[in-house]
Backbone as numpy.savetxt, mean C-alpha at the origin, in Angstrom:
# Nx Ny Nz CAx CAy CAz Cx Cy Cz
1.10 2.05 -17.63 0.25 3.23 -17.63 1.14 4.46 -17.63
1.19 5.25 -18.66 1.57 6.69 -18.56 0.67 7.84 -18.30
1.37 8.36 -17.40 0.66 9.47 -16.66 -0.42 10.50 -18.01
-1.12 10.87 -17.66 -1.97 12.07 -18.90 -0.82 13.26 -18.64
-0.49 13.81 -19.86 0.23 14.85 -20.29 1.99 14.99 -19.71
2.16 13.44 -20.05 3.65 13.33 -19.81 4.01 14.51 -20.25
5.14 14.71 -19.70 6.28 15.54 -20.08 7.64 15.21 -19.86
8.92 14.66 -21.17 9.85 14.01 -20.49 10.66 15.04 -20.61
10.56 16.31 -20.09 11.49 16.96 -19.36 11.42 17.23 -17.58
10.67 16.63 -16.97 10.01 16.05 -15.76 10.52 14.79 -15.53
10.97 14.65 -14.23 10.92 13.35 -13.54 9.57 12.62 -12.95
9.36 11.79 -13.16 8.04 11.11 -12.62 7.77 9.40 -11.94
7.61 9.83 -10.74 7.67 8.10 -9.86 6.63 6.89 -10.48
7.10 5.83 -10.53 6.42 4.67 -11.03 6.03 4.09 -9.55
4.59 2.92 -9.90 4.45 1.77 -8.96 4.67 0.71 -9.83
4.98 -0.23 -8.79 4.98 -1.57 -9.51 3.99 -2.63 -8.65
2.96 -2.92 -9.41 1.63 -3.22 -8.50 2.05 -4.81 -9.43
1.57 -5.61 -7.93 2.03 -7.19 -8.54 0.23 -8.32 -8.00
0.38 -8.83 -9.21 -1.31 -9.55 -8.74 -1.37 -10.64 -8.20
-1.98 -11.24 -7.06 -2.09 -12.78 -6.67 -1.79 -14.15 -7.44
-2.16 -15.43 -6.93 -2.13 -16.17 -7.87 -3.12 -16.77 -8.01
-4.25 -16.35 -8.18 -5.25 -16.13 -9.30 -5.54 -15.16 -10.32
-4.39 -14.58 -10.56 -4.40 -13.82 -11.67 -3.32 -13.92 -12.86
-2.82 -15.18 -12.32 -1.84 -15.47 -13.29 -2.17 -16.21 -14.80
-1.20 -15.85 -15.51 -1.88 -16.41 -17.12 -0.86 -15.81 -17.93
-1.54 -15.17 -19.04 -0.74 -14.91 -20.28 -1.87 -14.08 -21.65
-2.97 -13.92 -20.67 -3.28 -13.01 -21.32 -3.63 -11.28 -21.04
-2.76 -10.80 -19.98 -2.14 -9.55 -19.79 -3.68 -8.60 -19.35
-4.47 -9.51 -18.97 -6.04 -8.52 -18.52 -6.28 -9.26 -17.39
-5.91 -10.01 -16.63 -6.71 -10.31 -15.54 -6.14 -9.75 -14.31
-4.44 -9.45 -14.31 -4.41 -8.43 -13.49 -4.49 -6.90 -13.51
-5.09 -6.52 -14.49 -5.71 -5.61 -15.00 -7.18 -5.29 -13.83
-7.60 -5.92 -14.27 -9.30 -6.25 -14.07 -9.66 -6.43 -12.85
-8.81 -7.37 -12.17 -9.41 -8.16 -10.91 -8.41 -7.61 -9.51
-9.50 -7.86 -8.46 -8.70 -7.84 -6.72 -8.71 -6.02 -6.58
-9.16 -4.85 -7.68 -8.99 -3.75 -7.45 -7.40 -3.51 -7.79
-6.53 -3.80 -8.34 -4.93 -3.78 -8.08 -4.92 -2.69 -9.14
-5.27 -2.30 -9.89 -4.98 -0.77 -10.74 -5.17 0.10 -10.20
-6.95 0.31 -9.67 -7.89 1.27 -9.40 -6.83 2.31 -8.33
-6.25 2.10 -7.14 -5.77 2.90 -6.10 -4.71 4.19 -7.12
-4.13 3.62 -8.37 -3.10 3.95 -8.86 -3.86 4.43 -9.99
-4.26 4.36 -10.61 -4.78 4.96 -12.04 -6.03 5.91 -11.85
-6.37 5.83 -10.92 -8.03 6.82 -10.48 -7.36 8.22 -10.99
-8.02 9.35 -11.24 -8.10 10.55 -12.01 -7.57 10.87 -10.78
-8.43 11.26 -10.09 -8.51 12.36 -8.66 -6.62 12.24 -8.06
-6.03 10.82 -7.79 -4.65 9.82 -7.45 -3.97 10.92 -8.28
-4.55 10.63 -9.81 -3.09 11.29 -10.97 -2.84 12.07 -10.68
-4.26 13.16 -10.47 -4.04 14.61 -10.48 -3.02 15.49 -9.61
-3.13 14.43 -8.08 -2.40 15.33 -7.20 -0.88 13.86 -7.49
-0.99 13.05 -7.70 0.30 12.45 -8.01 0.77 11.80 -9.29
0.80 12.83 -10.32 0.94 12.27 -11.83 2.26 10.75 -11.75
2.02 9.61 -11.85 3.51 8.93 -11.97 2.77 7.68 -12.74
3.77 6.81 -13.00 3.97 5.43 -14.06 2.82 4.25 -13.46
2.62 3.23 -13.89 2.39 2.38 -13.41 2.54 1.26 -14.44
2.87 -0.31 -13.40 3.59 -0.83 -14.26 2.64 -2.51 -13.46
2.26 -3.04 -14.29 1.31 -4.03 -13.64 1.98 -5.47 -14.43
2.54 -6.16 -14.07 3.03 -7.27 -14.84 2.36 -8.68 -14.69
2.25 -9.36 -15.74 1.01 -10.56 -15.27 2.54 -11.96 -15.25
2.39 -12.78 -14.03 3.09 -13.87 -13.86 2.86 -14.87 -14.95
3.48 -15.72 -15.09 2.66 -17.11 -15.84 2.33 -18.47 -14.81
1.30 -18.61 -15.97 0.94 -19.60 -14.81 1.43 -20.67 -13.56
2.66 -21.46 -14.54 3.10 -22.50 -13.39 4.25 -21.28 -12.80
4.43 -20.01 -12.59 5.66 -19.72 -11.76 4.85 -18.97 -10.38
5.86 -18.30 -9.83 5.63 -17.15 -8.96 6.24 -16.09 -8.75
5.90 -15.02 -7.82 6.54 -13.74 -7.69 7.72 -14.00 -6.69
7.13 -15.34 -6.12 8.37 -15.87 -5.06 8.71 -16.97 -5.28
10.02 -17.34 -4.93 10.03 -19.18 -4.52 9.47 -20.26 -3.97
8.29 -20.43 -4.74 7.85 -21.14 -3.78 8.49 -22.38 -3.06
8.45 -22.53 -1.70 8.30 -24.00 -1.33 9.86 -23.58 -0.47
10.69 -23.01 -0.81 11.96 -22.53 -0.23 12.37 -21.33 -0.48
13.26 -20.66 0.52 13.88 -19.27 0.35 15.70 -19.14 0.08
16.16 -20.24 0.73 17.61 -20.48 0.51 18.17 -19.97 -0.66
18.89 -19.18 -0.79 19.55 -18.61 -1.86 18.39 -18.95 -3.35
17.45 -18.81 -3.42 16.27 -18.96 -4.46 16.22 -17.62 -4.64
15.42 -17.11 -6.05 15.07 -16.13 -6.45 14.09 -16.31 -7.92
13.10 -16.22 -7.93 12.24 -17.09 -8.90 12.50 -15.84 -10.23
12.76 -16.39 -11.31 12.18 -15.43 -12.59 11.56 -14.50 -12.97
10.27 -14.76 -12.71 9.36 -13.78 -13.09 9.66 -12.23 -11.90
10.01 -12.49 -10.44 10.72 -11.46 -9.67 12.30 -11.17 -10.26
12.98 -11.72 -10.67 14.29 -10.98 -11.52 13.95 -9.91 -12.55
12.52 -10.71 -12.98 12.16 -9.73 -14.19 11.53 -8.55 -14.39
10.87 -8.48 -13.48 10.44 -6.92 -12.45 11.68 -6.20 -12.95
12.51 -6.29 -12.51 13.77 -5.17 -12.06 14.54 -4.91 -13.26
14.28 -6.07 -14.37 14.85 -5.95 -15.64 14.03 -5.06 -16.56
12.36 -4.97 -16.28 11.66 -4.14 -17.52 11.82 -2.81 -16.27
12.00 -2.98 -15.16 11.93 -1.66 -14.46 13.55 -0.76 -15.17
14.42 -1.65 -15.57 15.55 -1.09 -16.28 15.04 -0.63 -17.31
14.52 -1.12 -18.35 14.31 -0.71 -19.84 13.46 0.11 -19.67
12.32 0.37 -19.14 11.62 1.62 -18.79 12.10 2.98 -18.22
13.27 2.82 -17.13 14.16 3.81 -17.04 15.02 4.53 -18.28
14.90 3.77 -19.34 15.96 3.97 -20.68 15.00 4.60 -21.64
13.50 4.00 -21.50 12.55 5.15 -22.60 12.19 5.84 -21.86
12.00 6.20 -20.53 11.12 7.50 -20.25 11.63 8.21 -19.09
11.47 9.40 -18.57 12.19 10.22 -17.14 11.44 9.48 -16.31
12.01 8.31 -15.47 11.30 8.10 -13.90 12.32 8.63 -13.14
11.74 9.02 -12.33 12.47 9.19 -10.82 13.06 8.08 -10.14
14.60 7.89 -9.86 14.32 6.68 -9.25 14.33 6.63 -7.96
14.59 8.16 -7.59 14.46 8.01 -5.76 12.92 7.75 -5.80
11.83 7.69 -6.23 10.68 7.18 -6.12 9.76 6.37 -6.69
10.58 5.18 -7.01 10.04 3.53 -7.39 9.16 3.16 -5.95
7.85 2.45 -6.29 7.53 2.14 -5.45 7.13 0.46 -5.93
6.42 -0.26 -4.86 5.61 -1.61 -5.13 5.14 -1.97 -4.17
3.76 -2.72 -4.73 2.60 -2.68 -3.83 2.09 -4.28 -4.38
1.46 -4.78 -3.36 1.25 -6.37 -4.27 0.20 -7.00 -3.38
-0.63 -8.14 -3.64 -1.49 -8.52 -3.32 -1.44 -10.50 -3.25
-1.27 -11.04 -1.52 -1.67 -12.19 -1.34 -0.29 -12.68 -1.97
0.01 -13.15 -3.55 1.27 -13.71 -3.77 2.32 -12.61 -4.15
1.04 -11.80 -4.66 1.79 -10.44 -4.91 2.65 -9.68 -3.65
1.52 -9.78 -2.45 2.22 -9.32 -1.07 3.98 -10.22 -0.89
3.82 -11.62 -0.96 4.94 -12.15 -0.68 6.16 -11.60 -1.72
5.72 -11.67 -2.97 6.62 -10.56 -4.20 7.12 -9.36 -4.06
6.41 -8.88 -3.33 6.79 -7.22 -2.90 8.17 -7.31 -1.54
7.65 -8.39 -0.81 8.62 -8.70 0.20 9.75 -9.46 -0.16
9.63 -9.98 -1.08 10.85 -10.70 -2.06 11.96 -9.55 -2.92
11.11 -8.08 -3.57 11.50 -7.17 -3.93 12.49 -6.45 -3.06
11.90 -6.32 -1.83 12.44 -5.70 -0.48 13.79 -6.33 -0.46
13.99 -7.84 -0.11 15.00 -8.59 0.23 16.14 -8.18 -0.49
15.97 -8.77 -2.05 17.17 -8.74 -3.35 17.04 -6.90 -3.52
16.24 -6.23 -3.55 16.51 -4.98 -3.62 16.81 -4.05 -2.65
17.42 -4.01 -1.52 17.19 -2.80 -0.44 17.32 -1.36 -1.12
17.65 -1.24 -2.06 17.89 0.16 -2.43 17.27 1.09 -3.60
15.90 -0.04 -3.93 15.79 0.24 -5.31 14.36 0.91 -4.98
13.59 0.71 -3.88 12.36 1.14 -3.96 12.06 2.25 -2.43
11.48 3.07 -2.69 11.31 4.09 -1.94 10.32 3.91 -0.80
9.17 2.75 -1.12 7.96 2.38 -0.23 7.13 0.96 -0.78
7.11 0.60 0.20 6.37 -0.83 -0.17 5.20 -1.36 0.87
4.07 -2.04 -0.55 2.71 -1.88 0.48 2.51 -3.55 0.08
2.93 -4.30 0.99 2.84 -5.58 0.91 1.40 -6.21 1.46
0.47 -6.70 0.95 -0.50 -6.68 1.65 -1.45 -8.86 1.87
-1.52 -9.13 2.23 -1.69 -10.40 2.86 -1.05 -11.26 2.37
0.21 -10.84 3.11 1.23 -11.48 2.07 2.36 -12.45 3.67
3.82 -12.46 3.07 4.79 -13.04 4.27 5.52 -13.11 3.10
6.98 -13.70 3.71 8.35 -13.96 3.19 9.38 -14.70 4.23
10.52 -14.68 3.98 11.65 -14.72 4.90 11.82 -13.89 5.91
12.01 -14.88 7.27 11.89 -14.44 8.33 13.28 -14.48 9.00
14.70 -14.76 7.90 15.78 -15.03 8.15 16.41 -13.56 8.74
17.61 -13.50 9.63 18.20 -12.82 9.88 18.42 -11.59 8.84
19.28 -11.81 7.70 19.69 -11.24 7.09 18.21 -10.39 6.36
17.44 -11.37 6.08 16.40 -10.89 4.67 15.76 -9.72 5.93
15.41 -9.86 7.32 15.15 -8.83 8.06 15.34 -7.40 7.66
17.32 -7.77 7.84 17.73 -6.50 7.88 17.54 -5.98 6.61
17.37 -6.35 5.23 17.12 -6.13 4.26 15.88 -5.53 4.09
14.53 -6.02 5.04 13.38 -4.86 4.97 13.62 -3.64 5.72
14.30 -3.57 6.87 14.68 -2.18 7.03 14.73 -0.87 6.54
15.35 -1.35 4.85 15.96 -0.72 4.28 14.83 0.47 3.71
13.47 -0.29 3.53 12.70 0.51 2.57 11.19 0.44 3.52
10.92 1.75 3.91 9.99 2.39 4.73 8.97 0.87 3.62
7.22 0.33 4.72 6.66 -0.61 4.19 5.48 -0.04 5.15
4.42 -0.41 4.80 2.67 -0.24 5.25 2.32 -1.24 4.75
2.17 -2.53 5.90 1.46 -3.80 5.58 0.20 -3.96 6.17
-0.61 -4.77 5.34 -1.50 -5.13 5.86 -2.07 -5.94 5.73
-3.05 -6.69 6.46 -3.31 -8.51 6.57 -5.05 -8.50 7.04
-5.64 -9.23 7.00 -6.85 -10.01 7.50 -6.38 -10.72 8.90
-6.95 -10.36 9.53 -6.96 -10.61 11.60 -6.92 -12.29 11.25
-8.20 -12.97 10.56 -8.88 -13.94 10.64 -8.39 -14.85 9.31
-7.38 -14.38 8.09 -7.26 -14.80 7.34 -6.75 -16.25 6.91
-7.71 -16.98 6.26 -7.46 -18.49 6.03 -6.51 -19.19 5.55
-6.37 -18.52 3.94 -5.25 -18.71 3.06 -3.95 -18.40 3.47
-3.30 -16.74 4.35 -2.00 -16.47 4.67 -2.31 -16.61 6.45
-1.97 -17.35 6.72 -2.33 -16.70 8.21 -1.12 -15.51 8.54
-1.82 -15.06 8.93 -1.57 -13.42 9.75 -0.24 -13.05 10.35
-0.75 -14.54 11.16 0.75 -14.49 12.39 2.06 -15.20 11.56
1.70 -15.60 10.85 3.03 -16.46 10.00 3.42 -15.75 9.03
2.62 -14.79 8.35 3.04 -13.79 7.29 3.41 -12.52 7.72
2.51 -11.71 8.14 2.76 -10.30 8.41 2.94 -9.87 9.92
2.47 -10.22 10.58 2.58 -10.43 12.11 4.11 -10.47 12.05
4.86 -11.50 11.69 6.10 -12.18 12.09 7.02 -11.12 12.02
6.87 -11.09 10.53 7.71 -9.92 9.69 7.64 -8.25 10.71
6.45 -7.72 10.91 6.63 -6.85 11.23 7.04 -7.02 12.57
6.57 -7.74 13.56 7.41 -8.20 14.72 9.16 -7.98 14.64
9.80 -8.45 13.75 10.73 -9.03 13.96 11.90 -7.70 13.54
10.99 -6.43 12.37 11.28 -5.41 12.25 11.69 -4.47 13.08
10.71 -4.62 13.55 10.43 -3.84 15.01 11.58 -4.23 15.82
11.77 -5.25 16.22 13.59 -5.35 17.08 14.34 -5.03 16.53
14.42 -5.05 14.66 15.48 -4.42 14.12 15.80 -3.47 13.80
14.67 -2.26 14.30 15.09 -0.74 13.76 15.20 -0.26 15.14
14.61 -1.20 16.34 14.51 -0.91 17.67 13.13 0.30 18.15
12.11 0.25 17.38 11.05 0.94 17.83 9.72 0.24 17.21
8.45 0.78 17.59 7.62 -0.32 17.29 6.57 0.45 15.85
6.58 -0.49 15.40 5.30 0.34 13.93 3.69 0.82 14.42
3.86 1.93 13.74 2.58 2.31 13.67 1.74 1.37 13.73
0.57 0.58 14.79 -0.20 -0.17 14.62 -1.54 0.32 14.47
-2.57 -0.20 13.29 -3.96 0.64 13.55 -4.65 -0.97 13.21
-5.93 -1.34 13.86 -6.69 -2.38 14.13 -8.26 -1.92 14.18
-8.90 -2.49 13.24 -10.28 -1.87 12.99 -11.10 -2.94 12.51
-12.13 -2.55 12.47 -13.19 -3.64 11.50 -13.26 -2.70 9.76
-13.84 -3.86 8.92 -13.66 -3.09 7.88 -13.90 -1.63 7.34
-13.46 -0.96 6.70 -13.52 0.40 6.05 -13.03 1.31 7.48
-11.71 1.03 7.89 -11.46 1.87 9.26 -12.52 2.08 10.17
-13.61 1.58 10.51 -14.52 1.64 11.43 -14.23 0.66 12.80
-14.56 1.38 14.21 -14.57 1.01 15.33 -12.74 0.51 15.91
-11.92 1.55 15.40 -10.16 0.76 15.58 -10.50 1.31 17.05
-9.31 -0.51 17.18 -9.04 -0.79 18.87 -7.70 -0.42 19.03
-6.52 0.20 18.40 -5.46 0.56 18.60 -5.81 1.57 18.80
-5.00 2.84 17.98 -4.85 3.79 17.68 -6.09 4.66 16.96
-6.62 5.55 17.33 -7.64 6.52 16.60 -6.95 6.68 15.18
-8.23 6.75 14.60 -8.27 7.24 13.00 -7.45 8.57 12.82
-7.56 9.60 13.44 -7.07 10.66 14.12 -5.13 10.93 14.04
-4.38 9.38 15.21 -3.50 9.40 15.36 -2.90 9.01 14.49
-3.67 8.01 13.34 -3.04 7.28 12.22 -2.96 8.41 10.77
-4.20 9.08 10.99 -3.68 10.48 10.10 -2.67 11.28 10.17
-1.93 11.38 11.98 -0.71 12.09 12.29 0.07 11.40 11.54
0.23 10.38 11.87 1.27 9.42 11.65 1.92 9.53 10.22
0.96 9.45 9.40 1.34 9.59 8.14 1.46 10.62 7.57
0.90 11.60 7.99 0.87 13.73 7.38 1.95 14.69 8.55
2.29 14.21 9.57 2.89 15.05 10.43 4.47 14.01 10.35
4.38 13.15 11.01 5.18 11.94 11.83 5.73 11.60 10.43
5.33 10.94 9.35 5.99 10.85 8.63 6.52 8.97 8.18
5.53 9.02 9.15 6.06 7.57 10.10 6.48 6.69 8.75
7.55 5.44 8.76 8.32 4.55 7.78 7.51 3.25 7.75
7.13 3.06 9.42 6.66 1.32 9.39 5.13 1.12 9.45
4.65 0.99 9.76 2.74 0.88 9.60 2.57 -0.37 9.46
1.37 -1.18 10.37 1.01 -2.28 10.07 -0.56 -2.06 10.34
-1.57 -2.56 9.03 -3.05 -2.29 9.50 -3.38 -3.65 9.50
-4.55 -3.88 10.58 -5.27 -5.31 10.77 -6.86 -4.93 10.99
-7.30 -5.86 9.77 -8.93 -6.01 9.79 -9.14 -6.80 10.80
-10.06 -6.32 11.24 -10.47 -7.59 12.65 -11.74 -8.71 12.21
-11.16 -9.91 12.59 -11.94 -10.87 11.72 -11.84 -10.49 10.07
-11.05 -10.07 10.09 -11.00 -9.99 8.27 -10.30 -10.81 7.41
-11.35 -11.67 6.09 -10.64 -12.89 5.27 -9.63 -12.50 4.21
-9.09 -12.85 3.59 -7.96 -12.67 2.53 -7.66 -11.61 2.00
-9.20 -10.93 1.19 -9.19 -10.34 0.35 -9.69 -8.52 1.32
-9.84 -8.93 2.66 -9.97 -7.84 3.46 -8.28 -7.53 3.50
-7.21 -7.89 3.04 -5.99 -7.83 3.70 -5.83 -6.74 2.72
-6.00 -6.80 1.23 -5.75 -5.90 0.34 -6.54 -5.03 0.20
-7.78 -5.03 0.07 -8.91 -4.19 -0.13 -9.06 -2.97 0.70
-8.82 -3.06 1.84 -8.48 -2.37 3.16 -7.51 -1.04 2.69
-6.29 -2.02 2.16 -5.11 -1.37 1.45 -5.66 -0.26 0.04
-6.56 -0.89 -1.12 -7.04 0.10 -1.78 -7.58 1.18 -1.71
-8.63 0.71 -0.79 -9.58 1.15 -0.66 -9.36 2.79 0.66
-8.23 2.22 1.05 -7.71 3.62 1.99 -7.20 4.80 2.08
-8.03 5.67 2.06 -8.06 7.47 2.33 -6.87 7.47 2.09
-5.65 7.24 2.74 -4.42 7.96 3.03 -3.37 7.23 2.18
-3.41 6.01 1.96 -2.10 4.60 1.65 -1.51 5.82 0.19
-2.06 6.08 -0.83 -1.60 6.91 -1.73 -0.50 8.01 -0.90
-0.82 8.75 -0.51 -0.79 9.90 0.06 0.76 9.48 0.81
0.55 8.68 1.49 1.73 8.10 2.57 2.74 7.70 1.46
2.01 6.82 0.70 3.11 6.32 -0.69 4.21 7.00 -0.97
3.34 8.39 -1.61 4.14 9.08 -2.70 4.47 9.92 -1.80
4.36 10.24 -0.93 5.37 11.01 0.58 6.70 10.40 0.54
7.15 9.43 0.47 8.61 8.25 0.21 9.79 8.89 -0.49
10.57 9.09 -0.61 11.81 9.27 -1.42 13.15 8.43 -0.64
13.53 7.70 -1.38 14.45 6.78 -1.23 15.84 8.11 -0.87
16.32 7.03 0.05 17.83 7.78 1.37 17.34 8.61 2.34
15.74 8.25 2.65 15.35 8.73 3.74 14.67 10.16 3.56
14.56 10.22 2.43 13.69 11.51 1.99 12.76 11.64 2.10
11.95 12.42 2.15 10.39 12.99 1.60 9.89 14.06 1.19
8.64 13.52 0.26 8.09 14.59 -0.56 6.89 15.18 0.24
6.92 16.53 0.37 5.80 17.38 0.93 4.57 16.80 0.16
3.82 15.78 0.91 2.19 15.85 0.71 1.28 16.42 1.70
1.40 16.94 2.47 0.72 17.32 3.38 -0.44 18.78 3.39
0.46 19.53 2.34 -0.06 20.83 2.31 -1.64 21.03 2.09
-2.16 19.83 1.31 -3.70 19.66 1.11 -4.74 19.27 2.22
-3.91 18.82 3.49 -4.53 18.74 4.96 -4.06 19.54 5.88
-2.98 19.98 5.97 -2.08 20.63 7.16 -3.11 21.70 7.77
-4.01 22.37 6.58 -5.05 23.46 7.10 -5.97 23.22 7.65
-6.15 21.99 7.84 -7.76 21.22 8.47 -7.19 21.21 9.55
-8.07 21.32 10.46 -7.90 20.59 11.90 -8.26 19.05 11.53
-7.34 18.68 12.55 -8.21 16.83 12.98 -9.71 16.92 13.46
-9.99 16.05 12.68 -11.58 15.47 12.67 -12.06 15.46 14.83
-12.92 15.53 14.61 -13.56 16.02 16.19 -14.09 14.60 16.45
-14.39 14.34 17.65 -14.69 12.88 17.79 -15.94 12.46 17.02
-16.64 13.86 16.55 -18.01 13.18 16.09 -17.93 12.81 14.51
-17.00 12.90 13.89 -16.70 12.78 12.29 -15.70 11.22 12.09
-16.60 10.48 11.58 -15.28 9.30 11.06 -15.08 9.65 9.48
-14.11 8.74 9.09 -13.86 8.64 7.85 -14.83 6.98 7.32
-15.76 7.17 6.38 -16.25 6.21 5.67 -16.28 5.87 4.56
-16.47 4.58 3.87 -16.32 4.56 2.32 -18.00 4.28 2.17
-18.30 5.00 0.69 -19.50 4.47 0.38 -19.34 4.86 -0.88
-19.82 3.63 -1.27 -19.86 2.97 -2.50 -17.94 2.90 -3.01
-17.55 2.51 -1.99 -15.82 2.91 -2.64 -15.34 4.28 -2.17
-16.00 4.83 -1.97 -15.47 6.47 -1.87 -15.36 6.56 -0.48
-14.35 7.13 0.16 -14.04 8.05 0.84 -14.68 8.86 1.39
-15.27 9.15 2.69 -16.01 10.38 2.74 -15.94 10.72 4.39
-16.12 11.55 4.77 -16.52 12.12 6.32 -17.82 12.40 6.80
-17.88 11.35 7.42 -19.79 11.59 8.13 -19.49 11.79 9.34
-20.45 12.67 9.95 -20.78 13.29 11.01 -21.80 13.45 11.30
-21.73 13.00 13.08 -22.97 12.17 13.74 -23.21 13.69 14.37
-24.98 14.21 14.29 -25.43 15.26 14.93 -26.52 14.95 16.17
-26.20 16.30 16.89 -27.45 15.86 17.98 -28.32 14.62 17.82
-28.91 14.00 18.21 -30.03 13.38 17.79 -29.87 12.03 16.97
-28.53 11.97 16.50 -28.46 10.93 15.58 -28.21 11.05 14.24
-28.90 11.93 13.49 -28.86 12.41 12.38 -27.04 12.45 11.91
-26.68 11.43 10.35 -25.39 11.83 9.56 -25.77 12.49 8.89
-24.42 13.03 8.45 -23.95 14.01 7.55 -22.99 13.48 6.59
-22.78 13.30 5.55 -21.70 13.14 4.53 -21.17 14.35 3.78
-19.87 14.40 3.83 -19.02 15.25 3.64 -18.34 14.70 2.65
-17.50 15.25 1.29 -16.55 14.99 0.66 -14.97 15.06 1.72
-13.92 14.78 1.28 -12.83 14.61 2.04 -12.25 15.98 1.92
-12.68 17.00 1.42 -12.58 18.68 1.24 -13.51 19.43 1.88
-14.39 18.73 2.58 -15.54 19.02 3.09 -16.82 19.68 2.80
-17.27 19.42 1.08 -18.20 19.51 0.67 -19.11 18.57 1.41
-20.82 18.96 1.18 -21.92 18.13 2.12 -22.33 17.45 0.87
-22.57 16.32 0.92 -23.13 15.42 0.02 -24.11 14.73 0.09
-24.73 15.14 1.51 -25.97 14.58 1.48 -26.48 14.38 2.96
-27.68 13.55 3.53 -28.36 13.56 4.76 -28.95 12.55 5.21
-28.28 11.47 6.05 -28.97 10.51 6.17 -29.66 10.56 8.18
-30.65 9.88 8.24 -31.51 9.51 9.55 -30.79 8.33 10.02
């Protein structure tokens, strides 16, 4: 995907969004199409305030984004090959490379964490999402390297939680010596038992914060990623990233708001984003995320 109204006298950041394995094949539309894995990245409203690349690659069928079955000095193909069209794309067009990113889903999640390992230096932010990897010493210190916002299903069948993302971010956490942003909710950020909606907005617009781990409570597979799309801020935090510890000013489009008052959550409806606010009596309010009123519900 090229941004609307390239200009290659401009630098411009790519994602590299990687699809499960049910989306594998060979005919170059199903990770297109399916699990939401474009939509966070290609939406108009996304471009506008973050014009950059996107780069969606479909696996084939019998491989993976990881090794399966072992990690020992393994490195599967189709993940070498990421980094090889991410070369030739650097050669036709201006990317930025302090701001490569990758984001992946279920096998894709474990791919993104495979990216992390063999790459410490190549990607600026990574959104690994019901995913796991190597829990080895070394491959540790190797996620260090690149600020990550994971996230998993509490309840999930297919990855369990505690063996994939749990572990990993656990084990982070002793290795940078402080603990990640934790936020824990039921779906669409509603009712979190960690941290307020509130503090997790600091976190990412003030704080700046590198590590982040979100957990759906009771949430199955596809809550691990969806969560991830489907979220107000994950863009925003993204393209905030610049590789050697940098960052890009996103903030200026909230910094003027106050934080939301206890009576305003953030909700999705129909997919969207929005701020409702509970009045006297009961009566919501829906708000755009600019704080247009959009409407009146009992």
């Amino acid at each position: 995907f090229v941004p609307a109204g390239y200009d290659p006298a401009k630098r411009y950041p790519i994602v590299v969004a990687l699809h499960g394995i049910g989306e594998r094949g060979f005919n170059n539309v199903n990770q297109l199409t399916l699990e939401e894995l474009a939509q966070p990245w290609v939406r108009d409203s996304v471009q506008a305030k973050h014009p950059h690349f996107v780069m969606i690659p479909q696996c084939p069928t019998n491989q993976f984004w990881w090794p399966s079955g072992t990690w020992q000095g393994n490195r599967s193909k189709p993940n070498l090959m990421i980094v090889e069209v991410l070369d030739s794309l650097k050669r036709e067009y201006r990317l930025d490379t302090t701001r490569f990113y990758v984001a992946g889903l279920s096998m894709g999640g474990f791919g993104t964490i495979e990216l992390m390992k063999w790459n410490p230096n190549l990607f600026a932010a990574a959104v690994p999402t019901a995913g796991g990897g190597d829990t080895a010493v070394a491959a540790i210190a190797a996620y260090t390297q690149t600020p990550f916002w994971a996230f998993h299903g509490a309840s999930d069948p297919t990855v369990s939680a505690q063996r994939g993302s749990r572990t990993i971010v656990s084990k982070v956490e002793t290795a940078v010596g402080k603990p990640f942003v934790r936020f824990t909710s039921n779906r669409n950020l509603a009712g979190s038992t960690t941290i307020t909606v509130d503090s997790l907005r600091k976190a990412v617009y003030v704080d700046s914060a590198d590590f982040l781990y979100s957990e759906v409570i009771n949430g199955n597979h596809a809550d691990g990623w969806l969560e991830a799309w489907r979220h107000p801020m994950l863009t925003d935090w993204v393209f905030s990233k610049q590789k050697g510890g940098g960052t890009v000013n996103i903030a200026a489009a909230v910094s003027s708001r106050p934080h939301a008052p206890a009576n305003v959550a953030i909700v999705l409806r129909g997919g969207v984003p929005m701020l409702e606010r509970t009045l006297p009596g009961g009566a919501k309010r829906l708000y755009t995320l600019e704080g247009k009123r959009v409407g009146l519900r009992e």
